[in-house]
C-alpha positions, 0 to 999 in steps of 0.5 A: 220715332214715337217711342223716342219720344216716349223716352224724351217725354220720361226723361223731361218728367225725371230731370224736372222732378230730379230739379224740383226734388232738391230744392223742395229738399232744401226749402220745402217750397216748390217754384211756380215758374218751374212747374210752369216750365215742366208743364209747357213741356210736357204739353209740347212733347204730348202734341208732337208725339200725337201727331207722330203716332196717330199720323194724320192731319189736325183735322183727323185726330180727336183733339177732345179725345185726348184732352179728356185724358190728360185732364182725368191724369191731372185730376189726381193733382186736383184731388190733392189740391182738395186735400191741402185746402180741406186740410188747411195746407197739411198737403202743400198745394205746390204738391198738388199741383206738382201732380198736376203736371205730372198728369200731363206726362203720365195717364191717370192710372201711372199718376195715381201710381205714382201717388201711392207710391209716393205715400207708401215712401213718405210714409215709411220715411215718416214712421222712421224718423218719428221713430228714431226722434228725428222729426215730431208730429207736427213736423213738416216733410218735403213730398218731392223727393219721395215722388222723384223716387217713386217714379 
């Protein structure tokens, strides 16, 4: 039963980032109420799958425990929020907390994967298209589709 749960919880995160990925494609912008609707998500399916896998009652299961685990995997995110505001917004902040959100599906380690991942990708894209002319230094890039295909 976890483990369909498991499935579920990746499936929500790929068809959240399959959504989001388009329309960052598009318009380079990233919808607030679509990564609060993702989130919600995600936070509804880590509670369920909690009490399935640890089967116990509320009162047994170590709620701070777990809690400290999505926030270290949501620390990325923060991170990165860091990074746009130091950087004044190089890094989008919907990037940011884009990985925000995908700490509360993936643990720390999967999240700061993802993010390297994701750079390794945008990077490549980068030196390719500076490259061949298609965009300049100063160009901006859509983050969500490299993270989409990192993940």
């Amino acid at each position: 039963m976890c483990e369909v749960f498991d499935v579920i919880k990746q499936g929500i995160l790929l068809i959240g980032l399959y959504y989001l990925a388009r329309i960052d494609w598009k318009t380079q912008l990233v919808n607030e109420r679509d990564l609060w609707i993702l989130a919600i998500s995600g936070i509804i399916l880590n509670i369920s799958l909690l009490f399935l896998q640890k089967k116990q009652s509320i009162l047994e299961i170590n709620i701070v425990e777990e809690l400290i685990k999505i926030v270290c995997a949501m620390l990325v995110g923060g991170i990165l929020w860091l990074i746009a505001v130091l950087s004044k917004e190089q890094v989008g902040f919907g990037d940011a907390y884009l990985f925000c959100v995908t700490g509360i599906f993936l643990d720390y380690i999967q999240n700061i994967t993802l993010l390297l991942g994701t750079l390794f990708l945008l990077g490549i894209f980068c030196i390719g298209s500076f490259l061949l002319k298609k965009k300049g230094k100063n160009d901006s890039v859509a983050m969500i589709p490299f993270t989409l295909t990192a993940y």
